[in-house]
ROLUMLO-609376 format. One record per residue (C-alpha): residue number from 1; x, y, z; residue in three letters; chain. Coordinates in steps of 0.2 Angstrom, whole numbers. Layout:
BEGIN
> k/east/north/up/r/c
> NUM/X/Y/Z/ALA/A
...
% end
This chain:
BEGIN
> k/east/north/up/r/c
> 1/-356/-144/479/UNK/A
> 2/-353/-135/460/UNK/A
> 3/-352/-116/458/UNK/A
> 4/-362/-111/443/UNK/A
> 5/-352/-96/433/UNK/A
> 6/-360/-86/420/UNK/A
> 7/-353/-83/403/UNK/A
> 8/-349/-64/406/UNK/A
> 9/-339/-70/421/UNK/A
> 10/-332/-82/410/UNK/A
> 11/-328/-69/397/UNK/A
> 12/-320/-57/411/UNK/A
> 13/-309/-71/419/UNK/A
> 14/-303/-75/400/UNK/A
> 15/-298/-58/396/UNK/A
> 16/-313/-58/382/UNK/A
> 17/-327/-60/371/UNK/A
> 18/-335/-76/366/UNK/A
> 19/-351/-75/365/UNK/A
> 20/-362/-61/359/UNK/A
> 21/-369/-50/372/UNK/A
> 22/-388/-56/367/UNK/A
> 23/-385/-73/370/UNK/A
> 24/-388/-81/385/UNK/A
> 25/-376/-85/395/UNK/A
> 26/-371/-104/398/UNK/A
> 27/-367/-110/415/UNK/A
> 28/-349/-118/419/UNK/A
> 29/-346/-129/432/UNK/A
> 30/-331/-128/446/UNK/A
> 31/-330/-143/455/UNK/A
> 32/-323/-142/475/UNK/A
> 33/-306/-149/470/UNK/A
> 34/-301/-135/457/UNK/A
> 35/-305/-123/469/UNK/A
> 36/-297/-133/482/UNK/A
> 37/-281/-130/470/UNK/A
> 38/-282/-110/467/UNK/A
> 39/-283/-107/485/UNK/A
> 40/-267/-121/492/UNK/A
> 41/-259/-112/476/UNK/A
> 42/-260/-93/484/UNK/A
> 43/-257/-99/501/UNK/A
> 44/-240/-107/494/UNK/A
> 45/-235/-92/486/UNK/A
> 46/-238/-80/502/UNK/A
> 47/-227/-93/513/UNK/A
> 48/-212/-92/501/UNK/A
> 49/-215/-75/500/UNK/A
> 50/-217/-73/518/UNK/A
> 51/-199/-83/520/UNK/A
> 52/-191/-75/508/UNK/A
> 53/-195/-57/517/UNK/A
> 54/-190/-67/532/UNK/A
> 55/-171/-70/524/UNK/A
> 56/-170/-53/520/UNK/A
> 57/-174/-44/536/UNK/A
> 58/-161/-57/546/UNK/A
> 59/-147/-49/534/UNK/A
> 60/-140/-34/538/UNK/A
> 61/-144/-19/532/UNK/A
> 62/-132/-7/521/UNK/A
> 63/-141/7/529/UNK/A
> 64/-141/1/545/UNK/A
> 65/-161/3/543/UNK/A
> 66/-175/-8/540/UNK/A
> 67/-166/-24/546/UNK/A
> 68/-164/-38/563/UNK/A
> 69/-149/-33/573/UNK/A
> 70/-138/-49/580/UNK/A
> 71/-134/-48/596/UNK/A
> 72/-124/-57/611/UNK/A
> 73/-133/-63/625/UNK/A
> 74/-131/-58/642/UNK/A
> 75/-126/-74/647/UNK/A
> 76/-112/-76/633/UNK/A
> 77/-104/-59/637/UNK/A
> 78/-101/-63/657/UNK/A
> 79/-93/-80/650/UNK/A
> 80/-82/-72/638/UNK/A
> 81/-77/-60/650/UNK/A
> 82/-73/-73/663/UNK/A
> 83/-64/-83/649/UNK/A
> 84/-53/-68/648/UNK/A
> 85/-51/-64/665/UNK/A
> 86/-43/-83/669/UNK/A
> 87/-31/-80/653/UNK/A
> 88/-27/-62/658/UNK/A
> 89/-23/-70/676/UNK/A
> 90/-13/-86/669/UNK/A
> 91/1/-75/658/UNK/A
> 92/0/-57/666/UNK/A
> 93/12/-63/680/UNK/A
> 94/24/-73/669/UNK/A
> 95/24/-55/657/UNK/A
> 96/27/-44/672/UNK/A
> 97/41/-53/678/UNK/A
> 98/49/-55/661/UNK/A
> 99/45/-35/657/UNK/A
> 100/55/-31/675/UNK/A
> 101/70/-47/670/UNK/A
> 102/72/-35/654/UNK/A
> 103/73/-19/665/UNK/A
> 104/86/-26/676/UNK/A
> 105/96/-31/660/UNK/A
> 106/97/-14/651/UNK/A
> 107/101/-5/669/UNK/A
> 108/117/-18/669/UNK/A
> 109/121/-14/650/UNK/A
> 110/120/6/654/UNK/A
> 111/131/5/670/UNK/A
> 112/144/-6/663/UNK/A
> 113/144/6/651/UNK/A
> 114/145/21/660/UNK/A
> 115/159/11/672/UNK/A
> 116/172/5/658/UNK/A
> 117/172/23/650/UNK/A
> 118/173/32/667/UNK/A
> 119/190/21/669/UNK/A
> 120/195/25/653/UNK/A
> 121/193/42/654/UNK/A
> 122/206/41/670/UNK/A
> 123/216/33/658/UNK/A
> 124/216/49/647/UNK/A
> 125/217/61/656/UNK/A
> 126/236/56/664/UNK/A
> 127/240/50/646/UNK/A
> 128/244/32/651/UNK/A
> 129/237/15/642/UNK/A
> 130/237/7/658/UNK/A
> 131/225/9/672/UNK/A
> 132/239/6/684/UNK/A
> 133/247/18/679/UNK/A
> 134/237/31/682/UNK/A
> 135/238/43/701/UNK/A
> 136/224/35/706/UNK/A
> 137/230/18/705/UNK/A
> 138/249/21/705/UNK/A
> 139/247/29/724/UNK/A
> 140/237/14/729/UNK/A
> 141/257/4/730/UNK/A
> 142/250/-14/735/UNK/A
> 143/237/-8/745/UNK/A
> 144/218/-9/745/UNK/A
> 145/206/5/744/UNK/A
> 146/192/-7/750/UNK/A
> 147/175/-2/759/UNK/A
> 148/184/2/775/UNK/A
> 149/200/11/768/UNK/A
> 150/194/21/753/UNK/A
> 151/187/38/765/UNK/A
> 152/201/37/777/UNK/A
> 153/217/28/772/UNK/A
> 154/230/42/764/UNK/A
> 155/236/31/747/UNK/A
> 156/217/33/743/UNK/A
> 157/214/49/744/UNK/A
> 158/220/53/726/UNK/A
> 159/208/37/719/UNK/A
> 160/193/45/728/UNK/A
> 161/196/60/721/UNK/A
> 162/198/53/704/UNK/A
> 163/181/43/707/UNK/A
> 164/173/60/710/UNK/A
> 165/180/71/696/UNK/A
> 166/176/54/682/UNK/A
> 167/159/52/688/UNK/A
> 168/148/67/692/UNK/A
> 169/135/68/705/UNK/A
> 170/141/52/717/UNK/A
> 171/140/52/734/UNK/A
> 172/148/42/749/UNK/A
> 173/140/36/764/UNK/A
> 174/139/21/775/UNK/A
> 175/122/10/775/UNK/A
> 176/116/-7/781/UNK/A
> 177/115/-20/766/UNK/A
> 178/103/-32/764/UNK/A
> 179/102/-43/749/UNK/A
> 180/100/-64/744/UNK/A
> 181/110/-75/734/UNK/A
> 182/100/-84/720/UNK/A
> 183/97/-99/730/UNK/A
> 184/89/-87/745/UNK/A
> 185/104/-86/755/UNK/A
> 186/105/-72/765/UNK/A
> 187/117/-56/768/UNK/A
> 188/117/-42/781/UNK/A
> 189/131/-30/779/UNK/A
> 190/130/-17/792/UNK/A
> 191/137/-1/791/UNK/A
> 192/146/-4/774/UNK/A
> 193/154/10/761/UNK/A
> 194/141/14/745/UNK/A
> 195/146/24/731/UNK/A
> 196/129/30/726/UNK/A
> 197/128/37/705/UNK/A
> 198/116/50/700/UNK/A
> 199/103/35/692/UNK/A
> 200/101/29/708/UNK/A
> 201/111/13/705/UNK/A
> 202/125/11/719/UNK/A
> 203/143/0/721/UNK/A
> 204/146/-9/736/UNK/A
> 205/157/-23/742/UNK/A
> 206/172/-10/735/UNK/A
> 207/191/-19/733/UNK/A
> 208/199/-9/723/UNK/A
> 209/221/-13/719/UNK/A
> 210/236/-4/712/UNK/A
> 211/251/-17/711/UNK/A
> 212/257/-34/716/UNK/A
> 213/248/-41/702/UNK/A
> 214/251/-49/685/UNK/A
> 215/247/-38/674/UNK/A
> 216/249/-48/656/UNK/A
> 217/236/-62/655/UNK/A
> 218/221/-59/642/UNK/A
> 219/210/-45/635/UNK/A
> 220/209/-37/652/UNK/A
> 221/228/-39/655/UNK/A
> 222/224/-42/675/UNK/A
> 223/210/-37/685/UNK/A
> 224/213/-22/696/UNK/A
> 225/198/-23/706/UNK/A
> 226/181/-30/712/UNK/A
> 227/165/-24/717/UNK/A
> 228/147/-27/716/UNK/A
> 229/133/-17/708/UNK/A
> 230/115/-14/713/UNK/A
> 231/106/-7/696/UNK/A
> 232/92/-1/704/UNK/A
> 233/99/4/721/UNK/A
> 234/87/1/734/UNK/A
> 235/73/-7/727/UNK/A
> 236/67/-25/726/UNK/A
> 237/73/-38/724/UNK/A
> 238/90/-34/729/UNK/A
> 239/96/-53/724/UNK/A
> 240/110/-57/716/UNK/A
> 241/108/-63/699/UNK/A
> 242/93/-51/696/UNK/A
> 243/97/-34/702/UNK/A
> 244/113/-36/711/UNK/A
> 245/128/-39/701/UNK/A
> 246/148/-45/702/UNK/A
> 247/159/-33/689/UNK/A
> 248/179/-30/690/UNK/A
> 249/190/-18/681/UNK/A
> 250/202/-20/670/UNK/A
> 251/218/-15/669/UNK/A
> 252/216/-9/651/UNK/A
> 253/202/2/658/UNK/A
> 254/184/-7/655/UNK/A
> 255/174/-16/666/UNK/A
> 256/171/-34/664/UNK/A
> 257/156/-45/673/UNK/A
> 258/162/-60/684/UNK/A
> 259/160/-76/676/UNK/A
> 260/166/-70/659/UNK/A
> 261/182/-79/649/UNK/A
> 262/191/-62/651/UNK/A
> 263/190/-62/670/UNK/A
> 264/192/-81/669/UNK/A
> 265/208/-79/658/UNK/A
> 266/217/-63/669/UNK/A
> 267/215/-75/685/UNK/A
> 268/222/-92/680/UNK/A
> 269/225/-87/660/UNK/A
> 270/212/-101/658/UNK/A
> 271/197/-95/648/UNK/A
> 272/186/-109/653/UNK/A
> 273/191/-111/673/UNK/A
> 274/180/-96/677/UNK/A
> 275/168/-95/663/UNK/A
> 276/148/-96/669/UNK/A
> 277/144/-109/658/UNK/A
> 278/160/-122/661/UNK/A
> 279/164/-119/679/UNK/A
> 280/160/-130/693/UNK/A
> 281/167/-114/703/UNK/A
> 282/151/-109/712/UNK/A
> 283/156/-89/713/UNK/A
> 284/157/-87/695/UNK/A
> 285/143/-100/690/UNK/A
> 286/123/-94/685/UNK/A
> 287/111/-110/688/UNK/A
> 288/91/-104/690/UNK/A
> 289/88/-102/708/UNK/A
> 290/107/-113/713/UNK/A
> 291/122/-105/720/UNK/A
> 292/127/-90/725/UNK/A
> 293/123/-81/704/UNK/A
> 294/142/-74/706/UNK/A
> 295/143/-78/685/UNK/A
> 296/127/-69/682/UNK/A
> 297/133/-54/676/UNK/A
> 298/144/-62/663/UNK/A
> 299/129/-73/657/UNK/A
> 300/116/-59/656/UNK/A
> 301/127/-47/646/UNK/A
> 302/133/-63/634/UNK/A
> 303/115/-67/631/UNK/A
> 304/107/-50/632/UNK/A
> 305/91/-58/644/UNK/A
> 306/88/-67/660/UNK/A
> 307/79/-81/654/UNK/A
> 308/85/-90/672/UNK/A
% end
Protein backbone atom coordinates (compact mmCIF):
# COMPACT_ATOMS: atom_id res chain seq x y z
CA UNK A 1 0.00 0.00 0.00
CA UNK A 2 1.42 3.76 -1.05
CA UNK A 3 1.43 6.76 1.56
CA UNK A 4 0.23 9.88 -0.21
CA UNK A 5 2.38 13.10 0.98
CA UNK A 6 1.32 16.46 0.45
CA UNK A 7 3.45 19.19 -1.06
CA UNK A 8 3.82 21.23 2.29
CA UNK A 9 5.07 17.98 3.79
CA UNK A 10 7.20 17.65 1.01
CA UNK A 11 8.34 21.34 1.43
CA UNK A 12 9.06 20.72 5.41
CA UNK A 13 10.98 17.33 4.86
CA UNK A 14 13.15 19.46 2.04
CA UNK A 15 13.96 22.23 4.29
CA UNK A 16 11.96 24.58 1.77
CA UNK A 17 9.76 26.20 -0.58
CA UNK A 18 8.72 24.91 -3.92
CA UNK A 19 5.68 25.70 -4.77
CA UNK A 20 3.70 28.70 -4.08
CA UNK A 21 1.49 28.49 -1.16
CA UNK A 22 -1.80 28.88 -3.52
CA UNK A 23 -1.20 26.00 -5.41
CA UNK A 24 -2.24 22.96 -4.74
CA UNK A 25 -0.53 20.63 -3.54
CA UNK A 26 0.73 17.46 -5.55
CA UNK A 27 0.65 13.99 -3.99
CA UNK A 28 4.12 11.98 -3.78
CA UNK A 29 4.11 8.45 -3.46
CA UNK A 30 6.26 6.35 -0.82
CA UNK A 31 6.24 2.82 -1.76
CA UNK A 32 6.53 0.09 1.33
CA UNK A 33 10.29 -0.75 0.54
CA UNK A 34 11.54 2.95 1.03
CA UNK A 35 9.98 3.08 4.19
CA UNK A 36 11.12 -0.48 4.94
CA UNK A 37 14.79 1.25 4.40
CA UNK A 38 14.33 4.45 6.76
CA UNK A 39 13.10 2.34 9.50
CA UNK A 40 16.09 -0.97 9.25
CA UNK A 41 18.23 2.24 8.86
CA UNK A 42 17.32 3.85 12.65
CA UNK A 43 17.20 0.46 14.00
CA UNK A 44 20.90 -0.01 12.74
CA UNK A 45 22.15 3.03 14.07
CA UNK A 46 20.42 2.52 17.82
CA UNK A 47 22.20 -1.24 17.90
CA UNK A 48 25.68 0.32 17.26
CA UNK A 49 24.88 2.96 19.35
CA UNK A 50 23.61 0.55 21.92
CA UNK A 51 27.08 -1.51 21.61
CA UNK A 52 29.19 1.14 21.63
CA UNK A 53 27.66 2.37 25.27
CA UNK A 54 27.94 -1.34 25.90
CA UNK A 55 32.03 -0.93 25.32
CA UNK A 56 32.26 1.95 27.30
CA UNK A 57 30.45 0.87 30.54
CA UNK A 58 32.63 -2.49 30.55
CA UNK A 59 35.81 -0.14 30.76
CA UNK A 60 36.64 1.20 33.93
CA UNK A 61 35.90 4.16 35.04
CA UNK A 62 38.71 7.09 35.99
CA UNK A 63 36.28 8.28 38.50
CA UNK A 64 35.53 5.02 39.71
CA UNK A 65 31.89 6.13 38.80
CA UNK A 66 29.47 5.33 36.11
CA UNK A 67 31.03 2.03 35.07
CA UNK A 68 30.86 -2.35 35.45
CA UNK A 69 33.26 -3.46 38.09
CA UNK A 70 35.11 -6.83 37.23
CA UNK A 71 35.16 -9.10 39.75
CA UNK A 72 36.35 -12.77 40.72
CA UNK A 73 34.12 -15.37 41.51
CA UNK A 74 33.51 -17.18 44.43
CA UNK A 75 34.48 -20.27 42.96
CA UNK A 76 37.93 -18.82 41.64
CA UNK A 77 39.05 -17.23 44.91
CA UNK A 78 38.65 -20.70 47.06
CA UNK A 79 40.84 -22.28 44.18
CA UNK A 80 43.31 -19.77 44.25
CA UNK A 81 43.56 -19.88 47.80
CA UNK A 82 43.78 -23.69 47.79
CA UNK A 83 46.52 -23.42 44.91
CA UNK A 84 48.38 -21.52 47.52
CA UNK A 85 47.85 -23.37 50.45
CA UNK A 86 49.43 -26.75 48.48
CA UNK A 87 52.48 -24.39 47.45
CA UNK A 88 52.69 -22.69 50.88
CA UNK A 89 52.65 -26.42 52.37
CA UNK A 90 55.25 -27.95 49.58
CA UNK A 91 58.30 -25.19 50.29
CA UNK A 92 57.34 -23.80 53.98
CA UNK A 93 59.04 -26.94 55.59
CA UNK A 94 62.22 -27.07 53.14
CA UNK A 95 62.49 -22.84 54.17
CA UNK A 96 62.17 -23.55 57.92
CA UNK A 97 64.71 -26.12 58.05
CA UNK A 98 67.19 -24.12 55.83
CA UNK A 99 66.24 -20.76 58.01
CA UNK A 100 67.23 -22.96 61.40
CA UNK A 101 70.51 -24.86 59.36
CA UNK A 102 71.52 -20.97 58.88
CA UNK A 103 71.02 -20.34 62.68
CA UNK A 104 73.00 -23.24 63.72
CA UNK A 105 75.80 -21.97 61.50
CA UNK A 106 76.10 -18.39 62.79
CA UNK A 107 75.89 -19.62 66.62
CA UNK A 108 79.08 -21.85 65.56
CA UNK A 109 80.76 -18.79 63.76
CA UNK A 110 79.99 -16.63 67.12
CA UNK A 111 81.50 -19.20 69.60
CA UNK A 112 84.43 -20.10 67.73
CA UNK A 113 84.82 -16.76 67.86
CA UNK A 114 84.35 -15.93 71.33
CA UNK A 115 86.49 -19.43 72.08
CA UNK A 116 89.88 -18.50 70.01
CA UNK A 117 90.07 -15.03 71.55
CA UNK A 118 89.21 -16.22 75.14
CA UNK A 119 92.46 -18.50 74.63
CA UNK A 120 94.18 -15.62 73.31
CA UNK A 121 93.52 -13.53 75.79
CA UNK A 122 95.18 -16.17 78.25
CA UNK A 123 97.99 -15.90 76.21
CA UNK A 124 98.15 -12.13 76.91
CA UNK A 125 97.64 -11.76 79.99
CA UNK A 126 101.01 -14.05 81.17
CA UNK A 127 102.93 -12.46 78.20
CA UNK A 128 103.76 -15.78 76.42
CA UNK A 129 103.00 -16.69 72.52
CA UNK A 130 102.32 -20.10 73.42
CA UNK A 131 99.35 -21.46 74.89
CA UNK A 132 101.51 -24.03 76.78
CA UNK A 133 103.10 -21.82 78.29
CA UNK A 134 100.85 -20.19 79.94
CA UNK A 135 99.87 -21.19 84.16
CA UNK A 136 96.94 -22.69 83.13
CA UNK A 137 98.35 -25.12 80.76
CA UNK A 138 102.03 -25.17 82.14
CA UNK A 139 100.55 -26.63 85.75
CA UNK A 140 98.56 -29.15 83.78
CA UNK A 141 102.67 -31.10 83.38
CA UNK A 142 101.25 -34.21 81.18
CA UNK A 143 98.14 -34.46 82.74
CA UNK A 144 94.59 -34.03 81.58
CA UNK A 145 92.06 -31.74 82.78
CA UNK A 146 89.29 -33.87 81.22
CA UNK A 147 85.34 -33.96 82.31
CA UNK A 148 86.32 -35.97 85.49
CA UNK A 149 89.48 -34.12 86.55
CA UNK A 150 89.00 -30.40 85.80
CA UNK A 151 86.77 -29.65 89.45
CA UNK A 152 88.76 -31.97 91.54
CA UNK A 153 92.39 -32.81 90.43
CA UNK A 154 94.90 -30.04 91.97
CA UNK A 155 97.27 -29.34 88.56
CA UNK A 156 93.63 -27.99 87.34
CA UNK A 157 92.91 -25.72 89.60
CA UNK A 158 94.82 -22.88 87.96
CA UNK A 159 93.20 -23.78 84.33
CA UNK A 160 89.57 -23.67 85.85
CA UNK A 161 90.27 -20.53 87.30
CA UNK A 162 91.73 -19.13 84.15
CA UNK A 163 88.48 -20.55 82.16
CA UNK A 164 86.41 -18.41 84.74
CA UNK A 165 88.41 -15.10 84.74
CA UNK A 166 88.62 -15.38 80.37
CA UNK A 167 84.99 -16.05 80.10
CA UNK A 168 82.54 -14.28 82.14
CA UNK A 169 79.33 -15.63 83.45
CA UNK A 170 80.09 -19.74 83.05
CA UNK A 171 79.13 -22.10 85.13
CA UNK A 172 80.03 -25.74 86.09
CA UNK A 173 77.67 -28.59 86.77
CA UNK A 174 77.30 -32.12 86.13
CA UNK A 175 74.19 -33.21 83.71
CA UNK A 176 73.05 -36.30 81.86
CA UNK A 177 73.72 -35.89 77.86
CA UNK A 178 71.74 -37.10 75.27
CA UNK A 179 72.50 -36.35 71.79
CA UNK A 180 72.82 -38.50 68.05
CA UNK A 181 75.47 -38.76 65.51
CA UNK A 182 74.26 -37.91 61.95
CA UNK A 183 73.47 -41.39 60.91
CA UNK A 184 70.99 -41.56 64.17
CA UNK A 185 73.38 -43.33 66.43
CA UNK A 186 72.77 -42.72 69.89
CA UNK A 187 74.57 -41.23 73.05
CA UNK A 188 73.77 -41.04 76.75
CA UNK A 189 76.36 -39.54 78.87
CA UNK A 190 75.35 -39.54 82.47
CA UNK A 191 76.44 -37.37 84.95
CA UNK A 192 79.14 -35.58 82.71
CA UNK A 193 81.01 -32.08 83.43
CA UNK A 194 79.28 -28.99 81.28
CA UNK A 195 80.75 -25.69 81.02
CA UNK A 196 77.81 -23.66 80.45
CA UNK A 197 78.38 -19.80 78.61
CA UNK A 198 76.20 -16.99 79.30
CA UNK A 199 74.41 -17.58 75.41
CA UNK A 200 73.31 -20.60 76.55
CA UNK A 201 75.50 -22.57 74.43
CA UNK A 202 77.64 -25.32 76.58
CA UNK A 203 81.13 -27.46 76.13
CA UNK A 204 81.09 -30.99 76.99
CA UNK A 205 83.18 -33.93 76.25
CA UNK A 206 86.21 -31.72 77.91
CA UNK A 207 90.18 -33.02 77.27
CA UNK A 208 91.93 -30.43 77.77
CA UNK A 209 96.41 -31.12 77.78
CA UNK A 210 99.57 -29.26 78.88
CA UNK A 211 102.76 -31.25 77.68
CA UNK A 212 103.94 -34.46 75.92
CA UNK A 213 103.02 -33.20 72.67
CA UNK A 214 104.55 -31.97 69.51
CA UNK A 215 104.18 -28.79 69.52
CA UNK A 216 105.72 -27.60 65.86
CA UNK A 217 103.46 -29.13 63.14
CA UNK A 218 101.22 -26.48 61.16
CA UNK A 219 99.32 -23.38 61.64
CA UNK A 220 97.98 -24.61 64.97
CA UNK A 221 101.62 -25.75 65.97
CA UNK A 222 99.79 -28.82 67.95
CA UNK A 223 96.64 -29.30 69.28
CA UNK A 224 96.39 -28.89 73.05
CA UNK A 225 92.94 -29.99 73.62
CA UNK A 226 89.42 -31.43 72.43
CA UNK A 227 86.09 -30.80 73.23
CA UNK A 228 82.66 -30.64 71.93
CA UNK A 229 80.18 -27.77 71.51
CA UNK A 230 76.43 -27.55 71.82
CA UNK A 231 75.41 -24.01 70.06
CA UNK A 232 72.28 -23.97 71.31
CA UNK A 233 72.55 -25.87 74.60
CA UNK A 234 69.65 -27.87 75.30
CA UNK A 235 67.48 -27.49 72.56
CA UNK A 236 66.72 -29.69 69.72
CA UNK A 237 68.29 -31.34 67.68
CA UNK A 238 71.18 -32.01 69.89
CA UNK A 239 72.82 -33.97 66.72
CA UNK A 240 76.02 -33.90 65.69
CA UNK A 241 76.67 -32.17 62.58
CA UNK A 242 73.67 -29.73 63.25
CA UNK A 243 73.81 -28.21 66.60
CA UNK A 244 76.46 -30.31 68.17
CA UNK A 245 79.99 -29.68 67.14
CA UNK A 246 83.93 -31.04 67.45
CA UNK A 247 86.46 -27.91 67.87
CA UNK A 248 90.26 -28.12 69.45
CA UNK A 249 92.64 -25.58 70.51
CA UNK A 250 95.40 -24.53 69.37
CA UNK A 251 98.62 -24.12 70.80
CA UNK A 252 99.09 -20.64 69.17
CA UNK A 253 95.64 -19.83 71.02
CA UNK A 254 92.63 -20.11 68.40
CA UNK A 255 90.29 -22.67 68.20
CA UNK A 256 90.11 -24.88 65.17
CA UNK A 257 86.93 -27.23 64.07
CA UNK A 258 87.64 -31.11 63.61
CA UNK A 259 88.10 -32.11 60.09
CA UNK A 260 89.92 -28.84 59.06
CA UNK A 261 93.62 -29.24 57.25
CA UNK A 262 95.03 -27.38 60.33
CA UNK A 263 93.83 -30.07 62.89
CA UNK A 264 94.73 -32.64 59.99
CA UNK A 265 98.31 -31.24 59.60
CA UNK A 266 99.15 -30.71 63.83
CA UNK A 267 98.15 -34.64 64.01
CA UNK A 268 100.00 -36.51 61.26
CA UNK A 269 101.63 -33.06 59.67
CA UNK A 270 99.36 -34.29 56.61
CA UNK A 271 97.00 -31.67 55.54
CA UNK A 272 94.77 -34.08 53.72
CA UNK A 273 94.69 -37.29 56.29
CA UNK A 274 92.25 -35.57 58.38
CA UNK A 275 90.48 -33.05 56.08
CA UNK A 276 86.52 -33.57 55.75
CA UNK A 277 86.55 -33.66 52.21
CA UNK A 278 89.50 -36.25 51.68
CA UNK A 279 89.45 -38.50 54.62
CA UNK A 280 88.09 -41.95 54.70
CA UNK A 281 88.61 -41.40 58.58
CA UNK A 282 84.90 -41.44 59.75
CA UNK A 283 85.57 -39.10 62.89
CA UNK A 284 86.59 -36.19 60.86
CA UNK A 285 84.45 -36.92 57.70
CA UNK A 286 80.83 -34.92 57.03
CA UNK A 287 78.55 -37.14 54.60
CA UNK A 288 74.46 -36.19 54.72
CA UNK A 289 73.04 -38.31 57.21
CA UNK A 290 76.58 -41.04 57.24
CA UNK A 291 78.99 -41.34 60.06
CA UNK A 292 79.39 -39.98 63.01
CA UNK A 293 79.45 -35.76 61.46
CA UNK A 294 82.98 -35.65 63.56
CA UNK A 295 84.36 -33.10 60.29
CA UNK A 296 81.35 -31.15 60.34
CA UNK A 297 82.56 -28.33 62.04
CA UNK A 298 85.35 -27.93 59.65
CA UNK A 299 82.91 -28.11 56.70
CA UNK A 300 80.23 -25.76 57.86
CA UNK A 301 82.67 -22.88 58.90
CA UNK A 302 84.83 -23.68 55.29
CA UNK A 303 81.60 -23.23 53.44
CA UNK A 304 79.74 -20.84 55.49
CA UNK A 305 76.13 -23.24 55.19
CA UNK A 306 74.73 -26.67 56.01
CA UNK A 307 73.72 -27.52 52.70
CA UNK A 308 74.03 -31.48 53.97
Amino acid sequence: QDFLVSDSELINLRGGSSRRENERPTPINLSKSLISQQIGYSVECTRKSNFRKAQIDFLPSPLGEGRKKAAFTLAEVLITLGITGVVAALTLPTLISNYQKQVWVNQLKKSVSVLSQGFTTMMGHDGVTELKDTEAFGNMGEEFCDTYSIQRESYCESFREALQNTFSGITFSKENIKYKDLDGTEHNQNNKLVIHFPDGSYLFNLDFHGGGWDYTKGTMKGSLGQFSIDVNGSKNPNIRGRDIFILQVGNVGGVYPNGSMAVSESRQGNPNQYYWRTTTYDPYKCQSNTGSGGGCAARVLEEGKMDY
